[in-house]
N, CA, C and O atoms as CSV, one atom per row, in Angstrom:
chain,resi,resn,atom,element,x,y,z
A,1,UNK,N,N,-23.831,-0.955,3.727
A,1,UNK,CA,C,-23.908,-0.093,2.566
A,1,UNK,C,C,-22.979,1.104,2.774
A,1,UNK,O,O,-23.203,1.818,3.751
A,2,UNK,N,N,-21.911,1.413,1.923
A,2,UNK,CA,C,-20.977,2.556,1.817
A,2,UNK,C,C,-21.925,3.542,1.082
A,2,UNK,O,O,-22.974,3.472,0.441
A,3,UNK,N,N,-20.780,4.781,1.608
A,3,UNK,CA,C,-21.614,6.210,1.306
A,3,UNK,C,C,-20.392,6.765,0.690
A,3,UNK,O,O,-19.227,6.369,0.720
A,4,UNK,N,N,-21.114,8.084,-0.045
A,4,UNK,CA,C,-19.805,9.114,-0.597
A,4,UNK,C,C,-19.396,9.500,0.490
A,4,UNK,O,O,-18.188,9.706,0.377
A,5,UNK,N,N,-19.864,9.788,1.839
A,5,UNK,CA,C,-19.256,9.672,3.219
A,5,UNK,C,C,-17.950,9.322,3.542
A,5,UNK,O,O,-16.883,9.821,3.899
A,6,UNK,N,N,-18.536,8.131,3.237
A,6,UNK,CA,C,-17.371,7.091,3.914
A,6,UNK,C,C,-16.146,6.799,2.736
A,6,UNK,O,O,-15.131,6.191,3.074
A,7,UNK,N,N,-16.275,7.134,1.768
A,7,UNK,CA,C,-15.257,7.145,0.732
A,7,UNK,C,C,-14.895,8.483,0.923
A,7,UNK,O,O,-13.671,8.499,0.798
A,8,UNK,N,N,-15.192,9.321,1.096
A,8,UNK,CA,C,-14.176,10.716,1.490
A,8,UNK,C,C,-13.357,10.340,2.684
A,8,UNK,O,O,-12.135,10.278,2.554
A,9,UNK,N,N,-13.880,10.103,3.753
A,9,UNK,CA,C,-13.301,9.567,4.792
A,9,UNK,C,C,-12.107,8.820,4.797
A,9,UNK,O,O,-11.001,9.278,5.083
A,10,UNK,N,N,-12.422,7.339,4.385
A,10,UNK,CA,C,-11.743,6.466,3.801
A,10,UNK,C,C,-10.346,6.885,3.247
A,10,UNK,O,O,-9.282,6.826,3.863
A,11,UNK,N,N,-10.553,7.334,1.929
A,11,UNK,CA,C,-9.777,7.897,1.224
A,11,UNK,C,C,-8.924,8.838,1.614
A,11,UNK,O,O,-7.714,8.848,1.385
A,12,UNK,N,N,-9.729,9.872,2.383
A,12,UNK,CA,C,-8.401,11.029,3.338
A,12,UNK,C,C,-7.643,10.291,4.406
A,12,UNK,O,O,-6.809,10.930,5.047
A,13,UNK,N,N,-7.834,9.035,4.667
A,13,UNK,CA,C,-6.958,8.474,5.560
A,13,UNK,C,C,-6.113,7.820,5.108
A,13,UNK,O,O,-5.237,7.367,5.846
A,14,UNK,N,N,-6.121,7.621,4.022
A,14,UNK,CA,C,-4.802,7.107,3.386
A,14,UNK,C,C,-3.360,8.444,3.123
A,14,UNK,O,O,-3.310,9.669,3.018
A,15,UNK,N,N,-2.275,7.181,3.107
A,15,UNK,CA,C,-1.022,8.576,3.426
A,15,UNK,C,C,-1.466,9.336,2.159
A,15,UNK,O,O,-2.224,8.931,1.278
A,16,UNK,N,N,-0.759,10.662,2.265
A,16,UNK,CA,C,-0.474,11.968,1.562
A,16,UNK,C,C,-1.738,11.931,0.176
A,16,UNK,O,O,-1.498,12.232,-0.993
A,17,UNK,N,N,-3.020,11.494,0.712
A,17,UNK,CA,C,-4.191,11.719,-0.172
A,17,UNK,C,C,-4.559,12.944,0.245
A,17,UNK,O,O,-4.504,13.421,1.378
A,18,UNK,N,N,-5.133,13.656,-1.283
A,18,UNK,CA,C,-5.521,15.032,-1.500
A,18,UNK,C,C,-7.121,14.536,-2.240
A,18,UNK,O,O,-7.346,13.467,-2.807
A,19,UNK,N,N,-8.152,15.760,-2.002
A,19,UNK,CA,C,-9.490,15.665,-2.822
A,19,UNK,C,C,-9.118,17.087,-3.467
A,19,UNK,O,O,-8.630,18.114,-2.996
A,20,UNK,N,N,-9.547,16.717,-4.719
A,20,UNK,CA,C,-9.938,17.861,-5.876
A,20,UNK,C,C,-10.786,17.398,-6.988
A,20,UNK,O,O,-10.772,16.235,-7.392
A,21,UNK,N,N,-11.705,18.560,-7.592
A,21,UNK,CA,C,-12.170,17.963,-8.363
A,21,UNK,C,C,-11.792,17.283,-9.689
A,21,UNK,O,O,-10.781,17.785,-10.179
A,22,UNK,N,N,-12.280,16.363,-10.344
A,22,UNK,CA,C,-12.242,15.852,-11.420
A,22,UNK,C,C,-13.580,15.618,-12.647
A,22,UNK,O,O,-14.697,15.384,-12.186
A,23,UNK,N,N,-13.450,15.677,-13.842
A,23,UNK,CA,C,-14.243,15.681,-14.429
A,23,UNK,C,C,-16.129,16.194,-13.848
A,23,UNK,O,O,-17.272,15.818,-14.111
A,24,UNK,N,N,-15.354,17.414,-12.804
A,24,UNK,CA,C,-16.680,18.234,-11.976
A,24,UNK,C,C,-16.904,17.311,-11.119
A,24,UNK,O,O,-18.051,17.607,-10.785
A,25,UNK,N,N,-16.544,16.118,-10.335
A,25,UNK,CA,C,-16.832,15.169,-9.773
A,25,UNK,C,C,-15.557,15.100,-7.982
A,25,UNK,O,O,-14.420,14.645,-8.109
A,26,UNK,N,N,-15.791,15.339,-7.319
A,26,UNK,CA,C,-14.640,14.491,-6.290
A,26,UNK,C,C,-13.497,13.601,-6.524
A,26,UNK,O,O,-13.661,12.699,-7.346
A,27,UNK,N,N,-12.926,13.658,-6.225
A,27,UNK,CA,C,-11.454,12.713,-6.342
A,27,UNK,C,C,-10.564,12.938,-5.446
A,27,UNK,O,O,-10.438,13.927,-4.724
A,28,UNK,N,N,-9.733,11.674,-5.527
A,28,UNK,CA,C,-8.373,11.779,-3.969
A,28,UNK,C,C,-7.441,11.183,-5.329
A,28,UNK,O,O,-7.799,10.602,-6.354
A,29,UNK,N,N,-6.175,11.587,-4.860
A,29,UNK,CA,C,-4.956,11.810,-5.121
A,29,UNK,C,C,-4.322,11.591,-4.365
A,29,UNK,O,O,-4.623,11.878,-3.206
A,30,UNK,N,N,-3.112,10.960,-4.694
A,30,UNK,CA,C,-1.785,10.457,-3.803
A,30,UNK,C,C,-0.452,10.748,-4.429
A,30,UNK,O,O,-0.122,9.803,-5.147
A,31,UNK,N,N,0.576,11.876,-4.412
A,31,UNK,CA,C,1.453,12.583,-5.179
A,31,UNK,C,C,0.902,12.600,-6.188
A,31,UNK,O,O,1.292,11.760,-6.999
A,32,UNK,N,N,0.106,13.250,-6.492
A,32,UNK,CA,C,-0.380,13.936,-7.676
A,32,UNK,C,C,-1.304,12.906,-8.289
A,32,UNK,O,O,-2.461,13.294,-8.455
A,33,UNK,N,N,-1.037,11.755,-8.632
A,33,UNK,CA,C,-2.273,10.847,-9.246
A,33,UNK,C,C,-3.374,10.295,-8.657
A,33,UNK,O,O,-3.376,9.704,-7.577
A,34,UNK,N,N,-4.479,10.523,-9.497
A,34,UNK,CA,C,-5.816,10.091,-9.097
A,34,UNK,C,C,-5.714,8.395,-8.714
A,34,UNK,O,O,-4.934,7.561,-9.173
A,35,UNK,N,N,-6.686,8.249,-7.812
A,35,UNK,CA,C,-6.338,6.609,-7.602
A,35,UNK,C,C,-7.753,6.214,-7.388
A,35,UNK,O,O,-8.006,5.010,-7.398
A,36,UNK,N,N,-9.115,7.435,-7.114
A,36,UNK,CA,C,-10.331,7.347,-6.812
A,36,UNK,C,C,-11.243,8.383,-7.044
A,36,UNK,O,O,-10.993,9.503,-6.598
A,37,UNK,N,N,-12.311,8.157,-7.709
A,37,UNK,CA,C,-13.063,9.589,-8.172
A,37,UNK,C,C,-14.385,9.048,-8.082
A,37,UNK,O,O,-14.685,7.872,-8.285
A,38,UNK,N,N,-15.389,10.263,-7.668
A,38,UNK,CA,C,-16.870,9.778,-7.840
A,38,UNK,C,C,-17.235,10.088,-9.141
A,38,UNK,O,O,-16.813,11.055,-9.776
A,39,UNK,N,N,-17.936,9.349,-9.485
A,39,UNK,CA,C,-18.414,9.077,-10.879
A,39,UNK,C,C,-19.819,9.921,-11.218
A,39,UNK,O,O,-20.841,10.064,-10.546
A,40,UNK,N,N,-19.570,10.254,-12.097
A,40,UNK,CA,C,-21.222,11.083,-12.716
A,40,UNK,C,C,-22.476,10.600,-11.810
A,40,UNK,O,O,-23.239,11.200,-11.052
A,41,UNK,N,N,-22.338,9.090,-12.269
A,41,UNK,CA,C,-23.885,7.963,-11.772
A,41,UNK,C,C,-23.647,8.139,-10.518
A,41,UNK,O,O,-22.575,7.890,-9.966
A,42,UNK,N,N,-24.668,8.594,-9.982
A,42,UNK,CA,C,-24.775,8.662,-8.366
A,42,UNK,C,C,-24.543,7.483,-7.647
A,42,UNK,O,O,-24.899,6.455,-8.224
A,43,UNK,N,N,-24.027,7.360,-6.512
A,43,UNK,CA,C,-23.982,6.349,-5.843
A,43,UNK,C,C,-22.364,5.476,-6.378
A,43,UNK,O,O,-22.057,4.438,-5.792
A,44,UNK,N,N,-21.514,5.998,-7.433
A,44,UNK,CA,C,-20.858,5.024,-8.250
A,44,UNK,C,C,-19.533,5.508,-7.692
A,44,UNK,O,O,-19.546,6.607,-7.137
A,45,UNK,N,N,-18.192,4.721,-7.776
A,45,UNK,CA,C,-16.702,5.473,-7.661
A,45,UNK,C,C,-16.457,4.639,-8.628
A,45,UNK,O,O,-17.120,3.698,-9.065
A,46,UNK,N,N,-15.130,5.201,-9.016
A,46,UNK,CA,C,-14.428,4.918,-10.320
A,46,UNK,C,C,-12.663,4.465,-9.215
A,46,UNK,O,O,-12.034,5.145,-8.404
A,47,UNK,N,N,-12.423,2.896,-9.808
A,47,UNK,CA,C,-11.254,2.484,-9.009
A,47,UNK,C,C,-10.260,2.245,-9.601
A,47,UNK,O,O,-10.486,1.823,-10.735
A,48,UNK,N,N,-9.166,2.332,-9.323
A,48,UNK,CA,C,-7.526,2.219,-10.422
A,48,UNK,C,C,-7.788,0.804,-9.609
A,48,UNK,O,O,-8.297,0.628,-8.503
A,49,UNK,N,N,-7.233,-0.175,-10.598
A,49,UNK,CA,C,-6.808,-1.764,-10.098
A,49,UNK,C,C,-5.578,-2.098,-11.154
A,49,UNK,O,O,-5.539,-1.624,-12.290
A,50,UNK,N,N,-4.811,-2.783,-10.731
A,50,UNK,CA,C,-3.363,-3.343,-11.447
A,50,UNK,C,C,-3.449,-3.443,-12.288
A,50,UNK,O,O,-2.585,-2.946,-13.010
A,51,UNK,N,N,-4.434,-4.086,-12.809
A,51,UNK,CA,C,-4.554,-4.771,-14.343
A,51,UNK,C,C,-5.724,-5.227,-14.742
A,51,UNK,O,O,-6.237,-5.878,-13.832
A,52,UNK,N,N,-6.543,-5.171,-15.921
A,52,UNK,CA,C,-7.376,-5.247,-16.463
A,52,UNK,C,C,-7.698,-6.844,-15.552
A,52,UNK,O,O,-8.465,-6.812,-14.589
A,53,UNK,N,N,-7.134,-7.970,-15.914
A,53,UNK,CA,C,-7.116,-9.279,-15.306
A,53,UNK,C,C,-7.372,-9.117,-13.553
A,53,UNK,O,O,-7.852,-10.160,-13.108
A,54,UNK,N,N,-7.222,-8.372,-12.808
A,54,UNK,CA,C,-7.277,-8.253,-11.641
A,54,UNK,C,C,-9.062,-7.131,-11.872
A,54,UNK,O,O,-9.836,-7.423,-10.959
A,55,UNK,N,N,-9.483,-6.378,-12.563
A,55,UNK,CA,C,-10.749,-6.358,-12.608
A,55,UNK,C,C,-11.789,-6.901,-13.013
A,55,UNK,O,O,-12.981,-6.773,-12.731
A,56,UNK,N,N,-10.868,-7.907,-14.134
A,56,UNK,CA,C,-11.922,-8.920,-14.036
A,56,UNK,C,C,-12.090,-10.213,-13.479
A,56,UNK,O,O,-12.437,-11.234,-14.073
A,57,UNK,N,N,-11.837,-10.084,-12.403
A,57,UNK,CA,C,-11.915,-10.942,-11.541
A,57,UNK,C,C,-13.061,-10.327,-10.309
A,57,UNK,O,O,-13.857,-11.022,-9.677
A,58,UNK,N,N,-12.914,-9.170,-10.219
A,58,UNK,CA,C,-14.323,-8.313,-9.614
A,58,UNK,C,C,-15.514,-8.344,-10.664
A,58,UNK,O,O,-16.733,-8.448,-10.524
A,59,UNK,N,N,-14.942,-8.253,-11.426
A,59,UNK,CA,C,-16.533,-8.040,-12.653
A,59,UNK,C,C,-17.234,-9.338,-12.126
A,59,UNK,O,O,-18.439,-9.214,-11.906
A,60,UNK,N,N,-16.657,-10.596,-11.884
A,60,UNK,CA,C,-16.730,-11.649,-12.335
A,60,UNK,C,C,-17.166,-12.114,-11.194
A,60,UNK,O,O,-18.021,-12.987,-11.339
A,61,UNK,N,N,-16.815,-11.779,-9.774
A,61,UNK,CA,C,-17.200,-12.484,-8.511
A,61,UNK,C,C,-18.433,-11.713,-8.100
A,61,UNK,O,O,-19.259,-12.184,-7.318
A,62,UNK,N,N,-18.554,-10.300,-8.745
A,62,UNK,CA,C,-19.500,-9.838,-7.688
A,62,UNK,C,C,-20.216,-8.638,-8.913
A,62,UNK,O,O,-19.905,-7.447,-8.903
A,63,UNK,N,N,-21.044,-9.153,-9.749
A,63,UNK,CA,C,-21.667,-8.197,-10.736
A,63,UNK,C,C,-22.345,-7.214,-10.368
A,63,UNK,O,O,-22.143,-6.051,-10.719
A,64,UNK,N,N,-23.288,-7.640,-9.558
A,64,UNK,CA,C,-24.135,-6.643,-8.363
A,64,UNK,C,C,-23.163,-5.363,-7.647
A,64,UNK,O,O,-23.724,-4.391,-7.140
A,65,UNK,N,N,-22.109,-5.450,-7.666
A,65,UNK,CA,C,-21.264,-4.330,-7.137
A,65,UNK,C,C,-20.137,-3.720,-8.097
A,65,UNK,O,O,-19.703,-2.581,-7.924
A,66,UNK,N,N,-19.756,-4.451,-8.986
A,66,UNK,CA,C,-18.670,-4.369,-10.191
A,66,UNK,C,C,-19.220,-3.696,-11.498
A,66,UNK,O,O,-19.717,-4.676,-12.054
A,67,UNK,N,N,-19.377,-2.933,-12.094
A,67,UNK,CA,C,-19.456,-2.890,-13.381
A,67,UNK,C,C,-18.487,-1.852,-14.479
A,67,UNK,O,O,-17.634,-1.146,-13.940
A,68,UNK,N,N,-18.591,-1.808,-15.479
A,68,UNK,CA,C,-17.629,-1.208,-16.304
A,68,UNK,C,C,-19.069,-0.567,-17.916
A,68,UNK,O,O,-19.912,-1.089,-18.645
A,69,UNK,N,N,-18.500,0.759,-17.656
A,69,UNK,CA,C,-18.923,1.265,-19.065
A,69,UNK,C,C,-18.224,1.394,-20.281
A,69,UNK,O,O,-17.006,1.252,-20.172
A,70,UNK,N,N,-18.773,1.686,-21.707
A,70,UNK,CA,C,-17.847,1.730,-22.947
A,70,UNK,C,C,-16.394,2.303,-22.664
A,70,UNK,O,O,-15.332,1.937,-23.168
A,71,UNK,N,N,-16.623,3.282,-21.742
A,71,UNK,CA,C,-15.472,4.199,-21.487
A,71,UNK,C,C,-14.105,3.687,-20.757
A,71,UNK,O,O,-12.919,3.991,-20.884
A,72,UNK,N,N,-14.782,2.815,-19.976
A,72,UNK,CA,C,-13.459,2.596,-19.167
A,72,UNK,C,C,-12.828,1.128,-19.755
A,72,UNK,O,O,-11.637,0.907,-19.538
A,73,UNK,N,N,-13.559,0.223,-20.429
A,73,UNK,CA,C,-13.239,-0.964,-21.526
A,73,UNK,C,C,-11.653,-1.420,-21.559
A,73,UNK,O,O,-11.111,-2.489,-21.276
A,74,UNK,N,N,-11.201,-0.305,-21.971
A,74,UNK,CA,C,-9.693,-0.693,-22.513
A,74,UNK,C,C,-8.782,-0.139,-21.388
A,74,UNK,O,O,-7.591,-0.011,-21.671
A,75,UNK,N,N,-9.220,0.224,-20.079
A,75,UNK,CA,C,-8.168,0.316,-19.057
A,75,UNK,C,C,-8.403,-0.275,-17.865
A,75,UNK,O,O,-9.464,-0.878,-17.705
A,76,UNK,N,N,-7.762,-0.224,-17.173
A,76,UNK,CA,C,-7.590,-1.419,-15.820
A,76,UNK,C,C,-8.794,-0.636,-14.505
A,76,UNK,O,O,-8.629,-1.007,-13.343
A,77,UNK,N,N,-9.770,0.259,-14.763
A,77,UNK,CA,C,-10.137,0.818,-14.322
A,77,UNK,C,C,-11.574,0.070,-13.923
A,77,UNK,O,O,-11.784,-0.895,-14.657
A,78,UNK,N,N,-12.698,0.322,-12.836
A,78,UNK,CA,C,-13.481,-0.303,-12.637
A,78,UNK,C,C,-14.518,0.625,-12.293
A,78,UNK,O,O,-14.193,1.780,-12.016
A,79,UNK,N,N,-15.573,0.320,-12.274
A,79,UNK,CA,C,-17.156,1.174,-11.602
A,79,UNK,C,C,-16.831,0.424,-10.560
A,79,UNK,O,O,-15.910,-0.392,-10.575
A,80,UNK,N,N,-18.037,0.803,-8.977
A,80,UNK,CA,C,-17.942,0.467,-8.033
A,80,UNK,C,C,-19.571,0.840,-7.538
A,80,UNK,O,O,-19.736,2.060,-7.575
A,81,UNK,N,N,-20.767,0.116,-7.103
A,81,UNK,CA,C,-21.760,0.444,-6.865
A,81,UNK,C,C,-21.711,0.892,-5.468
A,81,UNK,O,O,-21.985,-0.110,-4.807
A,82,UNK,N,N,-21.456,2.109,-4.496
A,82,UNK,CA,C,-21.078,2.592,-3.215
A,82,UNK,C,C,-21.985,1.270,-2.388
A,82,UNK,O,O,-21.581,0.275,-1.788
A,83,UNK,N,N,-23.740,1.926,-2.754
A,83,UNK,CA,C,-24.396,0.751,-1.865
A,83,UNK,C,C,-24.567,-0.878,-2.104
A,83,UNK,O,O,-25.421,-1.550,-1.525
A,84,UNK,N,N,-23.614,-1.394,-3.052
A,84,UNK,CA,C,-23.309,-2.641,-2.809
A,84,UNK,C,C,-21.681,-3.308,-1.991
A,84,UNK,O,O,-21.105,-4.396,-2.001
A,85,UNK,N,N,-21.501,-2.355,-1.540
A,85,UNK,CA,C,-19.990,-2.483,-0.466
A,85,UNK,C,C,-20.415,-2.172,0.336
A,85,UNK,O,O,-21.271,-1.288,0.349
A,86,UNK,N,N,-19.941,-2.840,1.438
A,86,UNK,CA,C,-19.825,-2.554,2.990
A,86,UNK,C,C,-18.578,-1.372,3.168
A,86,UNK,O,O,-17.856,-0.842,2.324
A,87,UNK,N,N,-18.649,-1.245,4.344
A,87,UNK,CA,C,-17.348,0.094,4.707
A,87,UNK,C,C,-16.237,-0.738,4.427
A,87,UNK,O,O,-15.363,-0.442,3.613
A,88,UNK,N,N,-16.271,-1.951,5.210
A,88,UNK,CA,C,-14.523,-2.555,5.156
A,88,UNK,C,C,-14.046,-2.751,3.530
A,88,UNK,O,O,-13.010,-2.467,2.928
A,89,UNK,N,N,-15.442,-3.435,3.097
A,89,UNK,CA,C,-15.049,-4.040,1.709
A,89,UNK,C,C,-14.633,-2.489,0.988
A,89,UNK,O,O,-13.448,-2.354,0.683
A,90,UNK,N,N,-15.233,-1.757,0.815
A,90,UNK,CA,C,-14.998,-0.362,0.380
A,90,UNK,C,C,-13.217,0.473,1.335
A,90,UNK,O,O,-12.519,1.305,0.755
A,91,UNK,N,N,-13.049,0.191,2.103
A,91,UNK,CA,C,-12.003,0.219,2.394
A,91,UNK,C,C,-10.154,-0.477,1.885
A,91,UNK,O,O,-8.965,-0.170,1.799
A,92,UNK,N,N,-11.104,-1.520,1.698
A,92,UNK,CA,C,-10.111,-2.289,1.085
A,92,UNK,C,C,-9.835,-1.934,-0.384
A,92,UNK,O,O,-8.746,-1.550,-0.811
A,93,UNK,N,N,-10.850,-2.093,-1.039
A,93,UNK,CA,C,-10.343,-1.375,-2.657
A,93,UNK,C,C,-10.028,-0.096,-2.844
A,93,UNK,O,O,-9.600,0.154,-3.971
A,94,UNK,N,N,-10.133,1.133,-1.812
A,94,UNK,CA,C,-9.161,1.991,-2.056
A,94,UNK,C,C,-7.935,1.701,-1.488
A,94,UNK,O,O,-6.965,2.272,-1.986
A,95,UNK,N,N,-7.729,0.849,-0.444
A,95,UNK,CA,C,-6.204,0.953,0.045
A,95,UNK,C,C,-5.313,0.693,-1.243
A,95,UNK,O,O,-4.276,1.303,-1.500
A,96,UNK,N,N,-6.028,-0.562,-2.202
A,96,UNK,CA,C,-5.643,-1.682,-3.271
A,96,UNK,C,C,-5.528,-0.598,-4.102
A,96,UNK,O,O,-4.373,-0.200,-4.251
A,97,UNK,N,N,-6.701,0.208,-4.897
A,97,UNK,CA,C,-6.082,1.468,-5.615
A,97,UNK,C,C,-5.253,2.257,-5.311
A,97,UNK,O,O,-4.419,2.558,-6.165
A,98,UNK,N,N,-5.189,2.912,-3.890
A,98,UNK,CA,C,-3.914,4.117,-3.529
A,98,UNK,C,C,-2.626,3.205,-3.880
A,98,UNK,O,O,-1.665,3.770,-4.402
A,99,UNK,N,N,-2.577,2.066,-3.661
A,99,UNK,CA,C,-1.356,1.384,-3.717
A,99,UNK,C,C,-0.778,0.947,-5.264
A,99,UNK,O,O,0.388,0.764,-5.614
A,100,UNK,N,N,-1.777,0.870,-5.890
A,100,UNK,CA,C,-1.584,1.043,-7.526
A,100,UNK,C,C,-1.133,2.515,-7.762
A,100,UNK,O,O,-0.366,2.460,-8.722
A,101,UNK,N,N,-1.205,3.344,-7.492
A,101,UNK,CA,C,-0.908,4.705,-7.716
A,101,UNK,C,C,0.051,5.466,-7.171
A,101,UNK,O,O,0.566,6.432,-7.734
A,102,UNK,N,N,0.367,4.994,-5.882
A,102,UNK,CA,C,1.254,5.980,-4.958
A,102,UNK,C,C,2.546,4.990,-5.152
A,102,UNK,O,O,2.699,3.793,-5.396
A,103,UNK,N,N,3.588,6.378,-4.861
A,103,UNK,CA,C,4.916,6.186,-5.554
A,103,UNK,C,C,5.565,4.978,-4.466
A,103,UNK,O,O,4.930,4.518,-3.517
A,104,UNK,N,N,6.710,4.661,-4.771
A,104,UNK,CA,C,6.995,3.251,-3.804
A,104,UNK,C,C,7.545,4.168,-2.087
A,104,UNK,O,O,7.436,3.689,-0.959
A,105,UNK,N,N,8.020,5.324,-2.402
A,105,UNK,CA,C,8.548,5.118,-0.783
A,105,UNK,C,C,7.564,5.789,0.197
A,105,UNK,O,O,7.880,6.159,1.328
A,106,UNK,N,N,5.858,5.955,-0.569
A,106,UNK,CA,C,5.108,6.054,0.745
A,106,UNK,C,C,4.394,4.263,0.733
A,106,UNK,O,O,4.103,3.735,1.807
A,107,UNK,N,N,4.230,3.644,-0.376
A,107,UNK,CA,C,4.045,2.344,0.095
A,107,UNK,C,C,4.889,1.491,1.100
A,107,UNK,O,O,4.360,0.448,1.485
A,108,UNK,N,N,6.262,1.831,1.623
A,108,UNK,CA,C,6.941,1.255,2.439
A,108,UNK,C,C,6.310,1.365,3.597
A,108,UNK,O,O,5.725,2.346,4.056
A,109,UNK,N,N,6.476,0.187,4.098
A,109,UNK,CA,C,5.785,0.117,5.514
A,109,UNK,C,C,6.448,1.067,7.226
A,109,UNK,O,O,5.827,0.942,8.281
């Protein structure tokens, strides 16, 4: 089970991520764009993914951890239930968001 812990954590270890708030809520940033924010609903993060088709493919494998409100509908954006991810699994979908967001020459290896 992941924590807002471990998503601060997480998240500050990715290159040139910043936390500030957002909509009164936590968030990390990578040159300036949001790529991860805690969400109102406790326990929840809000994830940038490529494309609507690439979240629903999370909606779709794993409902218990995936969900989406009216709000986020029409963008490529996803809910995230913290305590239905493990650390790694929760690790992995921010690397997958920072990398949707951050500019190409800190994605170079």
């Amino acid at each position: 089970m992941a924590t807002e812990d471990d998503l601060r954590r997480l998240a500050l270890g990715l290159a040139s991520v910043t936390e500030r708030p957002c909509y009164g809520t936590p968030a990390f940033y990578v040159a300036g764009k949001i790529f991860a924010r805690v969400h109102e609903q406790p326990g929840v993060v809000v994830l940038w993914r490529e494309s609507r088709e690439e979240r629903q493919v999370l909606l779709e494998s794993e409902p218990e951890a995936f969900f989406l409100t009216d709000h986020y509908r029409d963008s490529a954006l996803v809910l995230a239930r913290l305590a239905r991810l493990d650390e790694d699994e929760l690790a992995e979908l921010l690397t997958e968001s920072w990398e949707t967001r951050a500019p190409a020459r800190l994605r170079r290896p």
